[in-house]
Jmol script that loads the backbone (N, CA, C; Angstrom):
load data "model"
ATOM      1  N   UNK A   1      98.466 -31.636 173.310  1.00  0.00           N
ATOM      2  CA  UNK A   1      98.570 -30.896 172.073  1.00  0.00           C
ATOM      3  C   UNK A   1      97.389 -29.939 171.916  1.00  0.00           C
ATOM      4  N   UNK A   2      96.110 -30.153 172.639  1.00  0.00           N
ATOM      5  CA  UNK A   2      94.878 -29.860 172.302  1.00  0.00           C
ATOM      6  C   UNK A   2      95.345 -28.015 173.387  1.00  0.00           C
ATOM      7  N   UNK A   3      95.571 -28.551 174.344  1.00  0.00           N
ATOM      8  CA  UNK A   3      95.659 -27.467 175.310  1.00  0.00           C
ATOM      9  C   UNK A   3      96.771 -26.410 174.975  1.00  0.00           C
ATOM     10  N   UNK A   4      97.991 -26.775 174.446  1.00  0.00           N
ATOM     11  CA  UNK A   4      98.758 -25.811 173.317  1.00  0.00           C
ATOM     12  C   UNK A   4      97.850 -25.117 172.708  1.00  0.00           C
ATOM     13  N   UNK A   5      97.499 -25.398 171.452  1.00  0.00           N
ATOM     14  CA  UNK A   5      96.712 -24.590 170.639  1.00  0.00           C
ATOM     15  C   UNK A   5      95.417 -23.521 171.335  1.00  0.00           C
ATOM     16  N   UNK A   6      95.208 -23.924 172.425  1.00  0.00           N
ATOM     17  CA  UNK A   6      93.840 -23.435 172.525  1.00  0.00           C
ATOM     18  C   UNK A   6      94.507 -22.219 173.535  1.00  0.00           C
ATOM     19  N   UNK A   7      95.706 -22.533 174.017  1.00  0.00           N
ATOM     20  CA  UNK A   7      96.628 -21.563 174.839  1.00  0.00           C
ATOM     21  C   UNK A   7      97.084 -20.617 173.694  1.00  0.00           C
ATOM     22  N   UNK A   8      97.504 -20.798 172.811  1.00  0.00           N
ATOM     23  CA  UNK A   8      97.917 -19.975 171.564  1.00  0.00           C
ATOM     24  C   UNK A   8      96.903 -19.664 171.025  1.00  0.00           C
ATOM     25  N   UNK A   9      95.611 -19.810 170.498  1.00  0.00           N
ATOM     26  CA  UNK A   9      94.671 -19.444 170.155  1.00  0.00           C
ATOM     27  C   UNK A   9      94.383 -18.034 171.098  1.00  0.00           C
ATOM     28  N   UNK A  10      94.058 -18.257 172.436  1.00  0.00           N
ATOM     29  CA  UNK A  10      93.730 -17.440 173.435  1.00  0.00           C
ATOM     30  C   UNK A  10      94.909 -16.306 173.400  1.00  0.00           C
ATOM     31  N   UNK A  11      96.269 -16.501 173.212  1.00  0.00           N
ATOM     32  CA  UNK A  11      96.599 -15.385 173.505  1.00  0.00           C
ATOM     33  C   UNK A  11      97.114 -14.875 172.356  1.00  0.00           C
ATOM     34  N   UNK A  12      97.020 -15.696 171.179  1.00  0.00           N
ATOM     35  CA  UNK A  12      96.477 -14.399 169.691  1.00  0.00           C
ATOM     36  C   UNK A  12      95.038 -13.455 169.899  1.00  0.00           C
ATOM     37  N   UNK A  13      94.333 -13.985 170.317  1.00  0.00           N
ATOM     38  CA  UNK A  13      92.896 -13.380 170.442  1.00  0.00           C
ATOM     39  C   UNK A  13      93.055 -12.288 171.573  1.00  0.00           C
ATOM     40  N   UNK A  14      93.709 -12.348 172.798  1.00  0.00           N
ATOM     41  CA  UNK A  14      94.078 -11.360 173.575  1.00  0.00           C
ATOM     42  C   UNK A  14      95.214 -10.029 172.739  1.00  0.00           C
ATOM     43  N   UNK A  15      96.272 -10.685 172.237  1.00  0.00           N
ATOM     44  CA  UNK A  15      97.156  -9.804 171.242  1.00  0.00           C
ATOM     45  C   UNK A  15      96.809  -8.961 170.653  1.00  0.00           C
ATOM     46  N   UNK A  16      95.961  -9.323 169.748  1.00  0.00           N
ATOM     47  CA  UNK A  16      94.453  -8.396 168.759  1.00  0.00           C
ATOM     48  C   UNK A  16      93.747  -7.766 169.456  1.00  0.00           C
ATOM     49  N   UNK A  17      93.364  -8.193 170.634  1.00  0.00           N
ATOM     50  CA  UNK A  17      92.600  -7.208 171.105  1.00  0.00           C
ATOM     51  C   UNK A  17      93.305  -6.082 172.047  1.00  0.00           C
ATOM     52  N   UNK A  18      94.176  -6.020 172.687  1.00  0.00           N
ATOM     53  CA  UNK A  18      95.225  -5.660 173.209  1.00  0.00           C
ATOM     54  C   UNK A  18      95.215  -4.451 172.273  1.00  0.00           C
ATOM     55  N   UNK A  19      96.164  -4.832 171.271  1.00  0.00           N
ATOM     56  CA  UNK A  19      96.881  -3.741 170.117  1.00  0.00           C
ATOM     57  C   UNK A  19      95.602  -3.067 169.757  1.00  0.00           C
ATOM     58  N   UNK A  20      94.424  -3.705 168.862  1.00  0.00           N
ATOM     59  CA  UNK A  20      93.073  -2.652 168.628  1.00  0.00           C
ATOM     60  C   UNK A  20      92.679  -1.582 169.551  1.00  0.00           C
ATOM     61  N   UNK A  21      92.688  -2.089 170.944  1.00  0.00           N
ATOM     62  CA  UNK A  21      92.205  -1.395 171.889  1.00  0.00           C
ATOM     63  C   UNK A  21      93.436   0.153 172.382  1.00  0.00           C
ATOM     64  N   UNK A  22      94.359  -0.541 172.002  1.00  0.00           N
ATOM     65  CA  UNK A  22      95.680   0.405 172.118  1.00  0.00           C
ATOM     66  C   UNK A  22      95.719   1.634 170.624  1.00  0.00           C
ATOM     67  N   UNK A  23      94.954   1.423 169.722  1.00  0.00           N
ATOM     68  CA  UNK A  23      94.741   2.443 168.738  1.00  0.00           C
ATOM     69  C   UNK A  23      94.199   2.951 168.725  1.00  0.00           C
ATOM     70  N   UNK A  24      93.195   2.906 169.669  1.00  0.00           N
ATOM     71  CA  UNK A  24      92.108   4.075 169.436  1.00  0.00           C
ATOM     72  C   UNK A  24      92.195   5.472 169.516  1.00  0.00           C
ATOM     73  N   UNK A  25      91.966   6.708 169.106  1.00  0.00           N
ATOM     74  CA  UNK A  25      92.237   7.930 169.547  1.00  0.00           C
ATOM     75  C   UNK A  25      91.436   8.331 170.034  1.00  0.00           C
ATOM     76  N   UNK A  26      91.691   8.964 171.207  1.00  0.00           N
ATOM     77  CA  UNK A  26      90.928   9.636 172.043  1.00  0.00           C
ATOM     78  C   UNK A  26      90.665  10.854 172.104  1.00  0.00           C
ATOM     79  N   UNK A  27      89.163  11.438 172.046  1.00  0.00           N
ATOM     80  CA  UNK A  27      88.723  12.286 171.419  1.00  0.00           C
ATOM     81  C   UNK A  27      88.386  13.009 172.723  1.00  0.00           C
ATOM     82  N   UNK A  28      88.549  14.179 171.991  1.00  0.00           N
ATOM     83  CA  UNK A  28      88.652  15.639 172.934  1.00  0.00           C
ATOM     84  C   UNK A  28      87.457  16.412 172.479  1.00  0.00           C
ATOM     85  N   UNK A  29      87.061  16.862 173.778  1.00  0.00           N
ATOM     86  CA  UNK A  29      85.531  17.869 173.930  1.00  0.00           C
ATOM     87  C   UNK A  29      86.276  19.237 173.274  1.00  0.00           C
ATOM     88  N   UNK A  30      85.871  19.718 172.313  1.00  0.00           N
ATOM     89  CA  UNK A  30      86.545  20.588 171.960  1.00  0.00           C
ATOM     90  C   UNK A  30      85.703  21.924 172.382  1.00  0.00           C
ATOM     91  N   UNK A  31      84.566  21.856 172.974  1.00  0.00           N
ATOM     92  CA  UNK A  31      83.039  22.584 173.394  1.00  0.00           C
ATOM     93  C   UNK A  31      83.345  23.169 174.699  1.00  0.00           C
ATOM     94  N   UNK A  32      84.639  21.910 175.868  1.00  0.00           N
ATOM     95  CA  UNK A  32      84.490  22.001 177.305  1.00  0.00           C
ATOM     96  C   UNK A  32      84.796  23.830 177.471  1.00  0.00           C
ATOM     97  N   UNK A  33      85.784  24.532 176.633  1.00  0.00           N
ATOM     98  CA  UNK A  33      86.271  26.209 177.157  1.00  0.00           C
ATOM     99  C   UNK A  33      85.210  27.011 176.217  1.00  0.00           C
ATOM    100  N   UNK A  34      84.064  26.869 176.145  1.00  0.00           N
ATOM    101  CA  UNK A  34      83.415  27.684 175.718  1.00  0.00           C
ATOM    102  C   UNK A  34      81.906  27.654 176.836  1.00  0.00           C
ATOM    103  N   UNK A  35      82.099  28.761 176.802  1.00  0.00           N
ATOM    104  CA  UNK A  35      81.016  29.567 177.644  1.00  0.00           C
ATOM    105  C   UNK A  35      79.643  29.785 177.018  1.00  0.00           C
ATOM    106  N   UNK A  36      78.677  29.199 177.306  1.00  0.00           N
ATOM    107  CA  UNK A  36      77.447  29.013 176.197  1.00  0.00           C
ATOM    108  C   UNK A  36      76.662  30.089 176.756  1.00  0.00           C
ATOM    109  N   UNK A  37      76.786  30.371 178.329  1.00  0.00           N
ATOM    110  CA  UNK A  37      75.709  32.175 178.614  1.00  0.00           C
ATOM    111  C   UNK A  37      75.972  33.310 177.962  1.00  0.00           C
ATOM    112  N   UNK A  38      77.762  33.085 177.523  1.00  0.00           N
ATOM    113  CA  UNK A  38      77.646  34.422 176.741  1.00  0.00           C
ATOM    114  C   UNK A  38      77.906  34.536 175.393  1.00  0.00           C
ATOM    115  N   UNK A  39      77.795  32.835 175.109  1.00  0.00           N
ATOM    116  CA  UNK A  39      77.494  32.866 173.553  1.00  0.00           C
ATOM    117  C   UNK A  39      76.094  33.136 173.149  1.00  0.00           C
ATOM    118  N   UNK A  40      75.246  32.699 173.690  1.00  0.00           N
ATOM    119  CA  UNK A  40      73.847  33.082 174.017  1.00  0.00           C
ATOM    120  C   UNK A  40      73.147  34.643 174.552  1.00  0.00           C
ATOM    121  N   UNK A  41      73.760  35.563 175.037  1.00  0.00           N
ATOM    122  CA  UNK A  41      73.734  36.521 175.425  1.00  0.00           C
ATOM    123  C   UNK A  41      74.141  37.497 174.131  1.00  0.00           C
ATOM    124  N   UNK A  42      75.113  36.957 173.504  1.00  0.00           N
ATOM    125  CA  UNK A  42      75.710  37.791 172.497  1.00  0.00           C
ATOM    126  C   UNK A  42      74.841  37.595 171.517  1.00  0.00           C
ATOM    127  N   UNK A  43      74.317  36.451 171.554  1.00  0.00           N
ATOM    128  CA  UNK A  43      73.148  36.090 170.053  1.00  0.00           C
ATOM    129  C   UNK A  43      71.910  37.269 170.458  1.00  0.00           C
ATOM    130  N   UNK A  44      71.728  37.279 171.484  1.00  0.00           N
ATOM    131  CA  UNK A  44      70.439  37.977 171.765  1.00  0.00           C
ATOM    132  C   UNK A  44      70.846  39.405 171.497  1.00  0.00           C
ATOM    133  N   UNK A  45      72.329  39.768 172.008  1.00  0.00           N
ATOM    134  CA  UNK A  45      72.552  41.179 171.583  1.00  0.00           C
ATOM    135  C   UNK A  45      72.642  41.709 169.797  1.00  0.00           C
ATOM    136  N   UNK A  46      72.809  40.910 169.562  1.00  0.00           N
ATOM    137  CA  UNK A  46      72.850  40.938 167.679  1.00  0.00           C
ATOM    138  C   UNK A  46      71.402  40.890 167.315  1.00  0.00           C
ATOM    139  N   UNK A  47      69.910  40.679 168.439  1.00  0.00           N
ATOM    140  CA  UNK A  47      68.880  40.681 167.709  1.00  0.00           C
ATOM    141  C   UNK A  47      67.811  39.420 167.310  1.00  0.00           C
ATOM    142  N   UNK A  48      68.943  38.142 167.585  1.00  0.00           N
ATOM    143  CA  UNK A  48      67.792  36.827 167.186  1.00  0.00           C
ATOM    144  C   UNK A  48      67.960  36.182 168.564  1.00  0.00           C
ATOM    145  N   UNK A  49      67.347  36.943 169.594  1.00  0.00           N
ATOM    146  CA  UNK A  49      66.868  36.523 170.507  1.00  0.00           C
ATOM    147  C   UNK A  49      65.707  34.596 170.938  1.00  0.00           C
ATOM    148  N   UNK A  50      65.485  34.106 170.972  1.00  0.00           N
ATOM    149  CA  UNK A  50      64.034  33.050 171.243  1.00  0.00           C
ATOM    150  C   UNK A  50      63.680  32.479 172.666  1.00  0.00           C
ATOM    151  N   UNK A  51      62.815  32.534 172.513  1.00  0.00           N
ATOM    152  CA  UNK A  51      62.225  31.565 173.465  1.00  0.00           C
ATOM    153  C   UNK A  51      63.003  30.565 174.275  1.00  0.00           C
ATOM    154  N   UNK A  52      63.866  29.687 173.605  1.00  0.00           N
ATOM    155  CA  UNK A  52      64.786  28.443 173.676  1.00  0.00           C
ATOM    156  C   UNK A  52      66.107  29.149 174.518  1.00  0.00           C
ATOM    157  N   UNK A  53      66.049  29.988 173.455  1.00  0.00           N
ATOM    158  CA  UNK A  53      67.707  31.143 173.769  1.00  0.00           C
ATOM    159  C   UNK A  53      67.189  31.498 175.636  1.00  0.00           C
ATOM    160  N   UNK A  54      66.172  32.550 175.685  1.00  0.00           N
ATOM    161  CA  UNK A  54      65.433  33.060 177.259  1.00  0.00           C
ATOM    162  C   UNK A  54      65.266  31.974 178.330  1.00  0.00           C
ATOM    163  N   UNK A  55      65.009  30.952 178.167  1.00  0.00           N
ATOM    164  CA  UNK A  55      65.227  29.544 179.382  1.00  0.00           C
ATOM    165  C   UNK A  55      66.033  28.755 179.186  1.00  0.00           C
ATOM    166  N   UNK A  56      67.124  28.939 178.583  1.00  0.00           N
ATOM    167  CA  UNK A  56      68.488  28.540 178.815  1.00  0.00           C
ATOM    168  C   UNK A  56      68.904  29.444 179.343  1.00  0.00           C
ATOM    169  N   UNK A  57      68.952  30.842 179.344  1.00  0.00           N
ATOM    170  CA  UNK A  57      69.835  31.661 180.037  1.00  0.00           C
ATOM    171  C   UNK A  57      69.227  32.193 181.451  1.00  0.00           C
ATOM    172  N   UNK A  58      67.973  32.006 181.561  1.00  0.00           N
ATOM    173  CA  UNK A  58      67.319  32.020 182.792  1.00  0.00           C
ATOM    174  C   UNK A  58      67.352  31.092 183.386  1.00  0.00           C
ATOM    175  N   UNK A  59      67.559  29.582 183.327  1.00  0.00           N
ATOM    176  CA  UNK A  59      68.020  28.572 183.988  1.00  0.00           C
ATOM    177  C   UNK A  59      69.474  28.306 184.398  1.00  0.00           C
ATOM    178  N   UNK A  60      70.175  28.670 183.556  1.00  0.00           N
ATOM    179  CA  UNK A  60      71.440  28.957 183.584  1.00  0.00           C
ATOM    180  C   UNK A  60      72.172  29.897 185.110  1.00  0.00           C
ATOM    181  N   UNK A  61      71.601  31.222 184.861  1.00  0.00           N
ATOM    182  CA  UNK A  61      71.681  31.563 186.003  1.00  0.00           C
ATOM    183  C   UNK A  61      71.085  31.556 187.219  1.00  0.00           C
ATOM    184  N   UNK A  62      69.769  30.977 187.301  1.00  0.00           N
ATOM    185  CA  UNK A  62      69.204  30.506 187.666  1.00  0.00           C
ATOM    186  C   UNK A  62      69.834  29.476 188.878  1.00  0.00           C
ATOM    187  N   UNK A  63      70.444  28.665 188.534  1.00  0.00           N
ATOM    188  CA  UNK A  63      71.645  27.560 188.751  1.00  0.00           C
ATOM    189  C   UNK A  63      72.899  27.905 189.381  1.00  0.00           C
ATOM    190  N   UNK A  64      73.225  29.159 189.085  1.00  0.00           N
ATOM    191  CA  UNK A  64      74.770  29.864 189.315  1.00  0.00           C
ATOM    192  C   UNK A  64      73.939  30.823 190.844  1.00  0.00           C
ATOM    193  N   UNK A  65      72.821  31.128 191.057  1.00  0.00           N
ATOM    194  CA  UNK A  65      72.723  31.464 192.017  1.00  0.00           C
ATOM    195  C   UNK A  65      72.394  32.993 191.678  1.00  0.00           C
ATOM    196  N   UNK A  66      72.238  33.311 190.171  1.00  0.00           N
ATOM    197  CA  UNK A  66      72.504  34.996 190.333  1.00  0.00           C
ATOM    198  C   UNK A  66      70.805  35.333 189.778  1.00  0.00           C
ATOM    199  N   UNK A  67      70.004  35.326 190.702  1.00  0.00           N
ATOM    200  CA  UNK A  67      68.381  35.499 190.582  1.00  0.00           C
ATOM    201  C   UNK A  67      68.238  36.850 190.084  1.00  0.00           C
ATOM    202  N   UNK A  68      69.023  37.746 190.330  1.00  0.00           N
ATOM    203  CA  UNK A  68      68.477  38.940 189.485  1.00  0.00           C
ATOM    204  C   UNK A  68      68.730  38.997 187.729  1.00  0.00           C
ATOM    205  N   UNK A  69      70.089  38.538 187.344  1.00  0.00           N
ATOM    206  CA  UNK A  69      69.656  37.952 185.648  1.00  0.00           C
ATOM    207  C   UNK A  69      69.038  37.115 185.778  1.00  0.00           C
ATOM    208  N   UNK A  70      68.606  36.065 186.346  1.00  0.00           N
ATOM    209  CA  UNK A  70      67.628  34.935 185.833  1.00  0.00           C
ATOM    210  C   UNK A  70      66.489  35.387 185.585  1.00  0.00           C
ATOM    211  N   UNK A  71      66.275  36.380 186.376  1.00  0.00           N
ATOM    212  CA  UNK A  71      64.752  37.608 186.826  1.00  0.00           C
ATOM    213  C   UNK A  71      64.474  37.756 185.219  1.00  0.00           C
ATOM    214  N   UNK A  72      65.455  38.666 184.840  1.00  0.00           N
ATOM    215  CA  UNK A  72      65.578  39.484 183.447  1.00  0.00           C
ATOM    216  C   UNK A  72      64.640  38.445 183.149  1.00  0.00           C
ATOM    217  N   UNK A  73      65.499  37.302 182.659  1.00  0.00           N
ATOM    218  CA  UNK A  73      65.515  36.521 181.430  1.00  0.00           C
ATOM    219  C   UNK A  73      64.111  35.544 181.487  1.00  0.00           C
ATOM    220  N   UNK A  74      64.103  35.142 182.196  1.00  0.00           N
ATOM    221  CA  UNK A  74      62.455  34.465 182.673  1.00  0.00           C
ATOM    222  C   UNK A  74      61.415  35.535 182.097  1.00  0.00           C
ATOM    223  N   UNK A  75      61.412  36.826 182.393  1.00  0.00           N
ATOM    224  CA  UNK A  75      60.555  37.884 182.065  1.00  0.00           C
ATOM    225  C   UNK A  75      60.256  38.342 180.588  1.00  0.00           C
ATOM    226  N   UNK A  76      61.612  37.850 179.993  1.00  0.00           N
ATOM    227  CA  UNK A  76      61.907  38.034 179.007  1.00  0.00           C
ATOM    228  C   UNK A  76      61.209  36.377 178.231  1.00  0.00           C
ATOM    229  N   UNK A  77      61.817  35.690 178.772  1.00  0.00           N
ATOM    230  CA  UNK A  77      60.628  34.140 178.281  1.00  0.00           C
ATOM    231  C   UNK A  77      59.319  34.855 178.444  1.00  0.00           C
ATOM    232  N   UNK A  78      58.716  34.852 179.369  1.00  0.00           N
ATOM    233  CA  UNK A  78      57.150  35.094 179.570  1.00  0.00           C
ATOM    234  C   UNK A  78      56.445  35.719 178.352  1.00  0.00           C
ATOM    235  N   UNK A  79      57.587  36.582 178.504  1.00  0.00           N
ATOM    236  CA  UNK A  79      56.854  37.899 177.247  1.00  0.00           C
ATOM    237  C   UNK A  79      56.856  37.521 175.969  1.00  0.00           C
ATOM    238  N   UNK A  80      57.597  36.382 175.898  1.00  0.00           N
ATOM    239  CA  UNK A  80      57.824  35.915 174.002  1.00  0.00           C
ATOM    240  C   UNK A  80      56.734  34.897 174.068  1.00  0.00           C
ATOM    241  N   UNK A  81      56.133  34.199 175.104  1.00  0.00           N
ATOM    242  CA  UNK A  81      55.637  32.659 174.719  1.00  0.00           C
ATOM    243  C   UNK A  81      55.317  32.375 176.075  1.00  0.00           C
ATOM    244  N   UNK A  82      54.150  32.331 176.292  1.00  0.00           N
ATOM    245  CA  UNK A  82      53.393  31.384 177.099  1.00  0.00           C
ATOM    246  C   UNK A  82      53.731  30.279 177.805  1.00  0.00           C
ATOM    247  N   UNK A  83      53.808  30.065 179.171  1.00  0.00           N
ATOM    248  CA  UNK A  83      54.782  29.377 180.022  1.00  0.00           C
ATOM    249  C   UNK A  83      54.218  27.823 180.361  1.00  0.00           C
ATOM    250  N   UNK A  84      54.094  26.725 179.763  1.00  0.00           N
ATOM    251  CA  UNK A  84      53.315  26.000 180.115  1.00  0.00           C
ATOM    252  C   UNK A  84      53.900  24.735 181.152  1.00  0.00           C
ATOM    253  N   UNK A  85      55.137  24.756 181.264  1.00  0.00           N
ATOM    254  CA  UNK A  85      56.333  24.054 182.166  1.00  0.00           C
ATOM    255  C   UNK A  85      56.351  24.756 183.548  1.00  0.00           C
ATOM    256  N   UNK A  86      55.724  23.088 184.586  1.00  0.00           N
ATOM    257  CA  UNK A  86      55.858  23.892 185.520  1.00  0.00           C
ATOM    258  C   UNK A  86      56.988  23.980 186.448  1.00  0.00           C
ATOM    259  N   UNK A  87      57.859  23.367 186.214  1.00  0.00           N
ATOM    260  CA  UNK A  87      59.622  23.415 186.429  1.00  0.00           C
ATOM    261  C   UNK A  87      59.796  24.981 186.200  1.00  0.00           C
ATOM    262  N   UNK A  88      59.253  25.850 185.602  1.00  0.00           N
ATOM    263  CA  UNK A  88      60.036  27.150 184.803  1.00  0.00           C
ATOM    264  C   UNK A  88      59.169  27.886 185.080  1.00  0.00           C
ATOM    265  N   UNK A  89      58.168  27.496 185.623  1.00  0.00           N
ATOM    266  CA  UNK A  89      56.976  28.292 186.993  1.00  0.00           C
ATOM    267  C   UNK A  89      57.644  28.563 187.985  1.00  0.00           C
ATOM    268  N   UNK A  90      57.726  26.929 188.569  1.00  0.00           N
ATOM    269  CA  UNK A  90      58.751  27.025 190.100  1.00  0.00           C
ATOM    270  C   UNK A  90      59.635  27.963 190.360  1.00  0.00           C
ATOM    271  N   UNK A  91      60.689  27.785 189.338  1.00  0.00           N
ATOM    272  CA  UNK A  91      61.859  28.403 189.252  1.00  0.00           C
ATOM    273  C   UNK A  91      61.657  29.835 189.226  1.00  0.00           C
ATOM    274  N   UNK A  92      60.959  30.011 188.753  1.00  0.00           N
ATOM    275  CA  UNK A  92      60.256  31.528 188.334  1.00  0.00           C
ATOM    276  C   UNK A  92      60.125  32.087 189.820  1.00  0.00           C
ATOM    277  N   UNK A  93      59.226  31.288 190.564  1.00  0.00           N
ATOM    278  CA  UNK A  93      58.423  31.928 191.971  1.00  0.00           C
ATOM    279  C   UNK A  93      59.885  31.916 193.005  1.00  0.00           C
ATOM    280  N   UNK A  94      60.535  31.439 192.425  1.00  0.00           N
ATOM    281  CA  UNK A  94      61.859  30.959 193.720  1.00  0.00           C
ATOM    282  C   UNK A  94      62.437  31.843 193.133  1.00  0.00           C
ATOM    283  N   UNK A  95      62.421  32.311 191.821  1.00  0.00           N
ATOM    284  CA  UNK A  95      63.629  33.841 191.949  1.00  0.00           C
ATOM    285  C   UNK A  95      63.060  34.929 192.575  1.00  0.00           C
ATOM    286  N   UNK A  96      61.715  35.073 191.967  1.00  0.00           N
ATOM    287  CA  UNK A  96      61.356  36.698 192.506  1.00  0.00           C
ATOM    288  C   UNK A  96      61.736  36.311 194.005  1.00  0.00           C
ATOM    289  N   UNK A  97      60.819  35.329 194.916  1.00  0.00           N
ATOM    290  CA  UNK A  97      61.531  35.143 196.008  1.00  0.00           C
ATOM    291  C   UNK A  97      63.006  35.640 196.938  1.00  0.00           C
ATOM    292  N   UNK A  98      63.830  34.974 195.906  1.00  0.00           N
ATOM    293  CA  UNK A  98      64.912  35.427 196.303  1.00  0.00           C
ATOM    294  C   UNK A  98      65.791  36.799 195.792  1.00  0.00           C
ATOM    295  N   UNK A  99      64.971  37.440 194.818  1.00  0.00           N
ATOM    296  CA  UNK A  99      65.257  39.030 194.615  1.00  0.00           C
ATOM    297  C   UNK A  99      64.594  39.648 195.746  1.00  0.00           C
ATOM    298  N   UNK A 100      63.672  39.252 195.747  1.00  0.00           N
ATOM    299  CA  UNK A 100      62.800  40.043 197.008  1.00  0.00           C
ATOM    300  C   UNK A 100      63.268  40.007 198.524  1.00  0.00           C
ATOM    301  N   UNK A 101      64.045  39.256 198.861  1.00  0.00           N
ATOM    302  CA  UNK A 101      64.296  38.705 200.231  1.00  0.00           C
ATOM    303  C   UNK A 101      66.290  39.559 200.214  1.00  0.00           C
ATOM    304  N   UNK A 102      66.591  39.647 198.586  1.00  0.00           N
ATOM    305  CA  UNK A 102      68.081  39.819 199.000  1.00  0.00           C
ATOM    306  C   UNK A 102      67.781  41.969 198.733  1.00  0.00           C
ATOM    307  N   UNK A 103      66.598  42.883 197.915  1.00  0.00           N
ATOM    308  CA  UNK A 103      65.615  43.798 198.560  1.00  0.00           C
ATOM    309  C   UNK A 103      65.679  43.896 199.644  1.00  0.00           C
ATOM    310  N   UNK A 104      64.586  43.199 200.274  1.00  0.00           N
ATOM    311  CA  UNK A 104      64.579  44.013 201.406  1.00  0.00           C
ATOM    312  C   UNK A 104      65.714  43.652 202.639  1.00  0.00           C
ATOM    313  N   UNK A 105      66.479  42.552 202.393  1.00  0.00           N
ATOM    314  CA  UNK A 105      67.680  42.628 203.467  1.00  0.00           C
ATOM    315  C   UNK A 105      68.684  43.411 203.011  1.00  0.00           C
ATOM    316  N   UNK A 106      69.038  44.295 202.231  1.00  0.00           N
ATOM    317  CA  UNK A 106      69.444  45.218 201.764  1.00  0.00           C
ATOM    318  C   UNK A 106      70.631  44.774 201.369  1.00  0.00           C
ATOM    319  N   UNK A 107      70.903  43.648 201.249  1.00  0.00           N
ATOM    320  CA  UNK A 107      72.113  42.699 200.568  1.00  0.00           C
ATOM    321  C   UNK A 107      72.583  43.690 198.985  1.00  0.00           C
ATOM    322  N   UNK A 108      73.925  43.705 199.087  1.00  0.00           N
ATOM    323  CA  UNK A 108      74.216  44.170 197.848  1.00  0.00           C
ATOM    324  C   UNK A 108      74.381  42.902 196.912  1.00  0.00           C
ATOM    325  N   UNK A 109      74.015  43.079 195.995  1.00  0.00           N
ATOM    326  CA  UNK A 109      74.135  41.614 195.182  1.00  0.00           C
ATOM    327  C   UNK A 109      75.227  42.607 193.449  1.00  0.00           C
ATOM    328  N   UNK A 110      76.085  41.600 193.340  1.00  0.00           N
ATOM    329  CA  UNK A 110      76.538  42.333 192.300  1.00  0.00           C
ATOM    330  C   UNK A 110      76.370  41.644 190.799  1.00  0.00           C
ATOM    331  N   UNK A 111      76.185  42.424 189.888  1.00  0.00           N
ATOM    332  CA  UNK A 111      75.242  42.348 188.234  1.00  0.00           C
ATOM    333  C   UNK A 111      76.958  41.874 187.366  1.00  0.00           C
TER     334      UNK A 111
END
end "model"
wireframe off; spacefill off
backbone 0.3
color backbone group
């Protein structure tokens, strides 16, 4: 009798959890189709440019491989605020680098 109940106990307690787990709604990135370089790009074109705004978008491309905007935008950090990260040094010396190297191999690189 003991092992009944505790069998029915167990699979009310599975039931409940079952069905709870079966209600949940599942929530959607509603952020994933938006493009934050040129939501960020557009902020800067309207004028409220920052600091925050300039090494996100210089890391950004940075990342995508396209060193001549990252160039810009790093330059554009420097000039607002004093660089004290040396991640955003590095990164810095590895673009001119690689502007300079895709220069003088006369690589067309496209903007």
């Amino acid at each position: 009798m003991k092992s009944k109940s505790n069998l029915l106990a167990f699979l009310l307690c599975a039931g409940i959890t079952a069905f709870s787990f079966s209600q949940t709604p599942t929530k959607t990135d509603v952020n994933k189709d938006i493009d934050v370089v040129r939501v960020y790009e557009q902020v800067v074109q309207e004028g409220y440019g920052t600091p925050f705004i300039y090494k996100n978008l210089a890391n950004a491309y940075y990342f995508k491989s396209e060193y001549k905007k990252a160039l810009i935008w790093f330059e554009k950090l420097f000039a607002a605020e004093k660089n004290t990260d040396p991640e955003i040094a590095q990164r810095y010396k590895q673009t001119l680098k690689a502007v300079k190297a895709n220069k003088t191999s006369g690589a067309v690189v496209k903007i």
